[in-house]
C-alpha positions as CSV (number, residue, x, y, z in Angstrom):
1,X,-24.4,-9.0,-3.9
2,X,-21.1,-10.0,-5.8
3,X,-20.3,-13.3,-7.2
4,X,-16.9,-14.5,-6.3
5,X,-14.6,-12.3,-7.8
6,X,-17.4,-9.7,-8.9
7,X,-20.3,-8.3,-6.4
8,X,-21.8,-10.7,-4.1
9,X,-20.6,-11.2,-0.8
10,X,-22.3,-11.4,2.6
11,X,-19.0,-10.7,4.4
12,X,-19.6,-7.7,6.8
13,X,-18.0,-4.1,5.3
14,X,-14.5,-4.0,6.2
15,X,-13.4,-0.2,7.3
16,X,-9.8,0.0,6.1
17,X,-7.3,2.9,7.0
18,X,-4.8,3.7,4.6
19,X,-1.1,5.1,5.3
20,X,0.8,5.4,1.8
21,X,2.7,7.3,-0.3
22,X,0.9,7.8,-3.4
23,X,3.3,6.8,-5.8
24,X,1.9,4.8,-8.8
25,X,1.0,1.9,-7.5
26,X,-0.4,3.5,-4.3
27,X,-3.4,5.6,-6.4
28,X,-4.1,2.2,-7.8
29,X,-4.4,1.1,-4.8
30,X,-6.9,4.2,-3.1
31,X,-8.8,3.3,-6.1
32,X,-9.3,-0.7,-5.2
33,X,-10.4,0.5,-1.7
34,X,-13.0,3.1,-3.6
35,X,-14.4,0.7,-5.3
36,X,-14.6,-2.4,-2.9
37,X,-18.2,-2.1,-1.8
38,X,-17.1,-4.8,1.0
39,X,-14.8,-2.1,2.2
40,X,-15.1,1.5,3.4
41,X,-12.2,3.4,3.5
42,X,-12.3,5.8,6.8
43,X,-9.4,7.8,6.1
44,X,-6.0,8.5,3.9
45,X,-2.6,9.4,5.8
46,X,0.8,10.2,3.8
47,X,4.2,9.8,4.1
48,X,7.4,10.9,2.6
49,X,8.6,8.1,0.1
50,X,8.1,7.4,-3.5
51,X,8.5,11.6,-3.5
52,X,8.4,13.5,-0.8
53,X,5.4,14.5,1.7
54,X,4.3,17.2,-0.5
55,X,3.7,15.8,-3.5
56,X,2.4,12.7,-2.1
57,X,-0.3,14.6,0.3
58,X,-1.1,16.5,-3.1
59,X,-1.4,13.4,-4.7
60,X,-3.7,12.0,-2.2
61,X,-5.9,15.1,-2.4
62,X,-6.0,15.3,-6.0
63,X,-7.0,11.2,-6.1
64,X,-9.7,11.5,-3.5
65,X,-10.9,14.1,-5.9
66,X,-10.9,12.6,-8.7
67,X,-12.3,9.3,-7.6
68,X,-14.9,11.5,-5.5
69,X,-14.8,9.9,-2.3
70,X,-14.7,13.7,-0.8
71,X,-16.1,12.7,2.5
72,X,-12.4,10.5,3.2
73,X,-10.2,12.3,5.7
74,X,-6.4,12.8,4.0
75,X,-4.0,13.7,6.5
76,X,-0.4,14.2,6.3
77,X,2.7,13.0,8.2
78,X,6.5,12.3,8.5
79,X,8.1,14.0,5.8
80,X,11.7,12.4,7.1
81,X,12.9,9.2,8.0
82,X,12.7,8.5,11.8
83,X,16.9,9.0,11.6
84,X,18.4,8.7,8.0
85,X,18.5,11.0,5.2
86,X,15.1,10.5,2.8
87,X,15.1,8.6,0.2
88,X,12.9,8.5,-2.7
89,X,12.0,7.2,-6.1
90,X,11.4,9.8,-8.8
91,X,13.2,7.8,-11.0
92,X,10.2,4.9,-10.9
93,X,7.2,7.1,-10.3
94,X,8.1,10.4,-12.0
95,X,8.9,13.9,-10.8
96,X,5.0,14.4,-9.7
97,X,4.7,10.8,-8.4
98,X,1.8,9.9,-10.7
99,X,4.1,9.5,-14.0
100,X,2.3,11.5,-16.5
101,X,-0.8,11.5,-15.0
102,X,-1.7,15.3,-14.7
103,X,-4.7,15.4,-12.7
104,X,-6.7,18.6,-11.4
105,X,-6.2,21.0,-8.4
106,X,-7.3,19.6,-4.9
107,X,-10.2,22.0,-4.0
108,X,-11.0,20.0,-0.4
109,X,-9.7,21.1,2.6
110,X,-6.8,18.0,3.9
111,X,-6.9,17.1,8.0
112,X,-6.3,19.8,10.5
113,X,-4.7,16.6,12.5
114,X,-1.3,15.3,11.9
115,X,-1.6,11.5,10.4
116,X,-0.3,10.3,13.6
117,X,-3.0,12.2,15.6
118,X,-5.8,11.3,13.2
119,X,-4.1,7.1,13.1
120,X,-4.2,7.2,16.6
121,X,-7.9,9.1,16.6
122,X,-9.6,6.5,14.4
123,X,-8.2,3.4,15.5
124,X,-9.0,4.5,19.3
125,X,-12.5,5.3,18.9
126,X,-13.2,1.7,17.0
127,X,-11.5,-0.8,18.6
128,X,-11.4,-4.4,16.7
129,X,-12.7,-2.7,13.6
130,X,-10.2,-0.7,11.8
131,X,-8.2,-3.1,9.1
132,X,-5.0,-0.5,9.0
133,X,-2.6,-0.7,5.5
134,X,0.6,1.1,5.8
135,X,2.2,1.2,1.2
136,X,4.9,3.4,2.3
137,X,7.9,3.8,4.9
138,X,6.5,2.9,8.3
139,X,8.1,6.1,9.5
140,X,4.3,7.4,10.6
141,X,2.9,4.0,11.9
142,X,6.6,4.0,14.6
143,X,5.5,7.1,15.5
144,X,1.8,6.4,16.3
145,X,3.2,3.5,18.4
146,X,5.7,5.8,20.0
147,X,2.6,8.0,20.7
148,X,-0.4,5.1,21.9
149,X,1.6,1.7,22.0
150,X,-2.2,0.1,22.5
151,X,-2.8,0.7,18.8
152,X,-2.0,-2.8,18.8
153,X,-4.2,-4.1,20.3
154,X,-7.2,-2.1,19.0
155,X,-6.7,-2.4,15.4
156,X,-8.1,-5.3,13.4
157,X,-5.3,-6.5,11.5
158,X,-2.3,-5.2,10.0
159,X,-0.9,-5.2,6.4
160,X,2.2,-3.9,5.2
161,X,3.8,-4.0,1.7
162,X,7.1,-4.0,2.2
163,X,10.5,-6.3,2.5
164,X,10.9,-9.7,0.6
165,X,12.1,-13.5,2.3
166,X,14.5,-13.6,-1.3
167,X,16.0,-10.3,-2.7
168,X,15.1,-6.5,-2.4
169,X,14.7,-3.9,-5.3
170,X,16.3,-0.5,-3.8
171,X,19.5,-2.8,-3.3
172,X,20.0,-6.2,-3.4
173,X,18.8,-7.2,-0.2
174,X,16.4,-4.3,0.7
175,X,12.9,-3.5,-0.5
176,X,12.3,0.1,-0.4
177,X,9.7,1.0,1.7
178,X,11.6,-1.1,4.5
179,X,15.0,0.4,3.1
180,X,13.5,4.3,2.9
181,X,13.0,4.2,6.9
182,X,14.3,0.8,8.3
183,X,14.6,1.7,12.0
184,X,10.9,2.7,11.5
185,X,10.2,-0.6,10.2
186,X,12.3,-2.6,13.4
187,X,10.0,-1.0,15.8
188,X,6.7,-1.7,13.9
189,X,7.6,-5.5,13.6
190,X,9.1,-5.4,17.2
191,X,5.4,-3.7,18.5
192,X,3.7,-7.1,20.0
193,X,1.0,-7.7,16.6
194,X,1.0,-10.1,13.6
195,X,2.3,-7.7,10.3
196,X,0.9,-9.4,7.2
197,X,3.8,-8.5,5.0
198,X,3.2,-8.2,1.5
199,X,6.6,-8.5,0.1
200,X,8.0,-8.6,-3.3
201,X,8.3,-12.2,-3.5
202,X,4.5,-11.8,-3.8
203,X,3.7,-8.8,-5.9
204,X,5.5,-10.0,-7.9
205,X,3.2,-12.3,-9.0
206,X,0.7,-9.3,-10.1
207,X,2.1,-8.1,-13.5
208,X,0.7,-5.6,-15.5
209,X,1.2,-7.9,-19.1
210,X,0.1,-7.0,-22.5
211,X,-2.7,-8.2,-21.8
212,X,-3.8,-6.7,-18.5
213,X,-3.1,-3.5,-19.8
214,X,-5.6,-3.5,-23.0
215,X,-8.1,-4.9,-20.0
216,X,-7.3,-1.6,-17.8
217,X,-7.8,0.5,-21.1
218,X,-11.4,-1.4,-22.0
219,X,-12.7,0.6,-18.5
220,X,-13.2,3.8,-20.4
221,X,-11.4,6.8,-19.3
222,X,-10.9,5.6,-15.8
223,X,-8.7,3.0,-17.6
224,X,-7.3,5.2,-20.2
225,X,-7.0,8.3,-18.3
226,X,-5.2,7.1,-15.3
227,X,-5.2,3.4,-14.7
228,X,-3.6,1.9,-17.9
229,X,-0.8,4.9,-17.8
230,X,0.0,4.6,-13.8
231,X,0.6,0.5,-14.4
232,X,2.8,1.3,-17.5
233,X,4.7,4.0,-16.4
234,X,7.7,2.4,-15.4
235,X,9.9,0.3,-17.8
236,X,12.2,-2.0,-16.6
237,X,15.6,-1.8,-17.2
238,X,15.9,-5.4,-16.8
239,X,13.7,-6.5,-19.8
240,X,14.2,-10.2,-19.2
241,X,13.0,-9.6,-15.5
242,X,9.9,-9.7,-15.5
243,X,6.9,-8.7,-18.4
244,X,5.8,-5.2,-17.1
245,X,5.4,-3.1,-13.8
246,X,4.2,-5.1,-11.2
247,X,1.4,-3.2,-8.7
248,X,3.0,-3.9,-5.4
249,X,0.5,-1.8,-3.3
250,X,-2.7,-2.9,-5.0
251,X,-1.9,-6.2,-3.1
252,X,-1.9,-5.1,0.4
253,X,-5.5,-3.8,0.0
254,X,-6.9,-6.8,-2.3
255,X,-5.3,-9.3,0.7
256,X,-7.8,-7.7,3.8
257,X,-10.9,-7.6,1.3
258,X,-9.6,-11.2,-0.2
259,X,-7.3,-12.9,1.8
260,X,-8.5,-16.5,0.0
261,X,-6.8,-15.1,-2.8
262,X,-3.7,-15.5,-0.9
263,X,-1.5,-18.7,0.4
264,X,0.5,-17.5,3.3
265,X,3.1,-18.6,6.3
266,X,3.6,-17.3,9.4
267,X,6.9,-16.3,9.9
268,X,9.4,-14.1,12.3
269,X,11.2,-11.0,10.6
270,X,13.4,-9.0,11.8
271,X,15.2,-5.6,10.1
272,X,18.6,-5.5,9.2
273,X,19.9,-2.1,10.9
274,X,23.7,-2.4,10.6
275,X,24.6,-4.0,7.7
276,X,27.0,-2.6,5.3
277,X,25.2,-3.7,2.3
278,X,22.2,-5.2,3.8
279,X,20.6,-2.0,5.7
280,X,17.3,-2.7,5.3
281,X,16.7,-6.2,4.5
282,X,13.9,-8.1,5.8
283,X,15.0,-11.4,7.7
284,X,12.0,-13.7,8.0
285,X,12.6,-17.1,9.6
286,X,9.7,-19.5,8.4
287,X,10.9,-22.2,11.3
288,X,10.7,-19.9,14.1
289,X,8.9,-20.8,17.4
290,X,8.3,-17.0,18.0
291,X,6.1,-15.7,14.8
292,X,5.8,-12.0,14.6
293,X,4.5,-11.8,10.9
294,X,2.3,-13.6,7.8
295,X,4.1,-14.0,4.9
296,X,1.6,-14.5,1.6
297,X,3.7,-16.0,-0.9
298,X,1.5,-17.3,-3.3
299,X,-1.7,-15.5,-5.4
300,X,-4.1,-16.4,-6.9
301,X,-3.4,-14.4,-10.2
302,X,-6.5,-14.8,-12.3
303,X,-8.7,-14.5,-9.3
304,X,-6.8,-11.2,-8.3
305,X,-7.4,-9.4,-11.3
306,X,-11.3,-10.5,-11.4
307,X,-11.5,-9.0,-8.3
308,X,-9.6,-6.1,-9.3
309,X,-11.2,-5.8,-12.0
310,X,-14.2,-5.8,-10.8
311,X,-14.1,-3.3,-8.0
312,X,-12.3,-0.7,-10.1
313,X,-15.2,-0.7,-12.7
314,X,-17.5,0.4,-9.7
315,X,-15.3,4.1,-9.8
316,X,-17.1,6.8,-11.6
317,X,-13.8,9.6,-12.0
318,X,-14.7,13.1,-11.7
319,X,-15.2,14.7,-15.3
């Protein structure tokens, strides 16, 4: 049993599926849901975004790997946008995806199903039960939707990290998983379910300091291998910004497992299609009668990286 923030909880296992783009942030994140004993993650879907579909399906393979969770389904999807040209972020995660992070040969076979097949698949044959978190474009969840519109009303809940209710980070208005496929992300808000949106206003909040870093090294090789150099990869150009990477994706997974850690609004968003310099922005009225979405805009930050923390120590990597 976990104590608050370390492992004690009578809260029923949570079985969360995972649609990302791994991406820095996003192994960080596959690693929270490893090592969550409250959750069980049934499956791994990818999307082109950070880089594109290949290297983050090879990513994904190589992580589930090295974290050996080998029985965890990784399946691949859209490698485009639903209707505009990729775009991607090389120069924040590296050429690979995983900064420097060189990490072994996948040797496991990945899905015969297409991630939209195998979304669709999972969340039909468990209805209520399936907690899905999309890290990347939405490009695969719009097409599951396309596919089985019901989707929302079997899943759980659904958490996104994506968009901002202040100012974006691929331009000035846009975030950049809602910029990299924003008609995608119009038709996932428009669907009929609540979207917990993570946005940056939030993540924000969860720096990787000084400090955190010598904690992710003190976790051995886990920490030193992989953890400590995937939060520090990025430097920010804007030095008086913000004090070190912030691990946007890690969020979405710590809010279904600990939502407590989170303060949150309801709110109505809608995507900014036509803009000339605001494609992509995420319009979120918090005094609308009509609520589409949860906003968390507040965290807990000591309690977030106890829990962290905590469930990341539980990983044993593959030597």
């Amino acid at each position: 049993m976990w104590h608050r923030y370390g492992m004690t909880s009578a809260a029923p296992v949570r079985k969360l599926l995972l649609d990302c783009d791994p991406g820095l942030d996003d192994a960080l994140a596959i690693l929270l849901a490893a090592g969550d004993p409250d959750l069980e993650l049934v499956g791994i879907t990818t999307v082109g975004g950070n880089v594109g579909l290949d290297g983050t399906t090879r990513n994904a393979l190589q992580l589930r790997e090295y974290f050996q969770i080998d029985g965890v389904p990784v399946a691949a999807g859209a490698d485009q946008p639903l209707s505009r040209a990729a775009e991607t972020a090389e120069h924040v995660h590296g050429a690979s995806g995983l900064g420097d992070v060189v990490l072994a040969e996948a040797t496991l076979a990945i899905e015969a199903r297409s991630a939209i097949d195998f979304l669709i698949d999972t969340i039909r044959d468990a209805p209520g039960q399936i907690h899905l978190v999309a890290t990347g474009p939405l490009t695969n969840i719009a097409l599951a939707l396309r596919q089985e519109p019901r989707l929302t009303e079997w899943v759980a809940s659904f958490t996104i990290m994506g968009g901002s209710y202040t100012r974006g980070n691929a331009t000035p208005a846009a975030e950049f998983n809602i910029f990299a496929d924003p008609e995608a992300a119009a038709e996932v808000f428009a669907a009929g379910w609540t979207v917990t949106m993570i946005g940056l206003d939030l993540t924000l909040q969860a720096i990787v300091t000084d400090a955190v870093g010598e904690r992710m090294k003190a976790l051995g090789p886990l920490g030193t291998d992989l953890v400590e150099p995937l939060a520090t990869f990025w430097k920010n150009p804007l030095d008086d910004q913000w004090d070190g990477q912030a691990l946007h994706d890690v969020c979405a997974v710590a809010f279904v497992a600990r939502p407590e850690l989170f303060t949150s609004k309801p709110a109505r968003v809608e995507i900014e299609l036509a803009g000339e310099f605001t494609a992509g922005m995420t319009v979120v009225d918090f005094h609308s009668d009509a609520p589409n979405a949860l906003v968390p805009m507040r965290l807990d930050v000591a309690g977030f990286w106890d829990y962290v923390f905590a469930a990341w120590g539980n990983v044993e990597p593959r030597g």
